[in-house]
C-alpha positions as CSV (number, residue, x, y, z in Angstrom):
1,X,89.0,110.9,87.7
2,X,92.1,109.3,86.3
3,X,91.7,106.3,83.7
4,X,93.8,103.0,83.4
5,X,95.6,103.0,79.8
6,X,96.3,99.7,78.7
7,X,98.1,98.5,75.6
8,X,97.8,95.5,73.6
9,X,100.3,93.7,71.1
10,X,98.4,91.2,69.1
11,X,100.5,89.1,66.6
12,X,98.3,89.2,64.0
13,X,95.8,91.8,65.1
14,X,92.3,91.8,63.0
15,X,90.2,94.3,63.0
16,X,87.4,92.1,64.8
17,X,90.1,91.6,67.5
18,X,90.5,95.3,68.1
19,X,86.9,96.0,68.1
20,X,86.1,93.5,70.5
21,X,88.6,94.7,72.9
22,X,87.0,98.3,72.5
23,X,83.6,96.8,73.6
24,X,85.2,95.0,76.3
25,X,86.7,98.2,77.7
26,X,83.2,100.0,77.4
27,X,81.4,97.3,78.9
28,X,84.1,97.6,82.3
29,X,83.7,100.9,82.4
30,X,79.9,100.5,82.9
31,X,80.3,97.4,84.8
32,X,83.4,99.1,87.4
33,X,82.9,102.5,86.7
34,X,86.5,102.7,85.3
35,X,87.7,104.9,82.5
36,X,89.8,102.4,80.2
37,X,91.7,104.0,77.6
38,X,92.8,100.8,75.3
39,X,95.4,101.0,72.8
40,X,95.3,97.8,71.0
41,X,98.1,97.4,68.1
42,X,99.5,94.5,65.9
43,X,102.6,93.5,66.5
44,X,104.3,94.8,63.3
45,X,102.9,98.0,63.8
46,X,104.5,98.4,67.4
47,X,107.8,97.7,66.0
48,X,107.0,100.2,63.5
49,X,106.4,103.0,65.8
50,X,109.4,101.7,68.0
51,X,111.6,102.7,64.6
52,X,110.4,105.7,63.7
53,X,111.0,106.9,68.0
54,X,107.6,107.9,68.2
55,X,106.5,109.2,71.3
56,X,103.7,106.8,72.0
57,X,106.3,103.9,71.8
58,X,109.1,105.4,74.3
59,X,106.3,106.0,76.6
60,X,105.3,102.6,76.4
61,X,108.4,101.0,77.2
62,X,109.3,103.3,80.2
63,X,105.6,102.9,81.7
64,X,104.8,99.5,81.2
65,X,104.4,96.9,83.2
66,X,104.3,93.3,81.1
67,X,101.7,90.7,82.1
């Protein structure tokens, strides 16, 4: 079974934010039976990684598809 990756840029990001988005996930995998694999991240650190050319961030940007 393949999962759905999904990454979040939250300006701001709090740590109540990306916990909440990690129960979210879990509760549509039980709901759908759909592996989520959510990589929430604030907004400063995405343009961190984007800087330093990690590989997580070049991935990103080739793959995504911006809602």
């Amino acid at each position: 079974m393949s999962d759905v990756d999904i990454v979040t840029v939250i300006d701001g990001l709090t740590s109540a934010e990306a916990r909440d988005t990690a129960f979210i996930a879990g509760d549509m995998m039980t709901e759908y039976s759909v592996l989520i694999s959510p990589f929430v991240v604030s907004a400063e650190h995405m343009r961190e990684l984007v800087t330093r050319e990690r590989l997580i961030a070049a991935e990103i940007a080739r793959d995504r598809i911006p809602l």
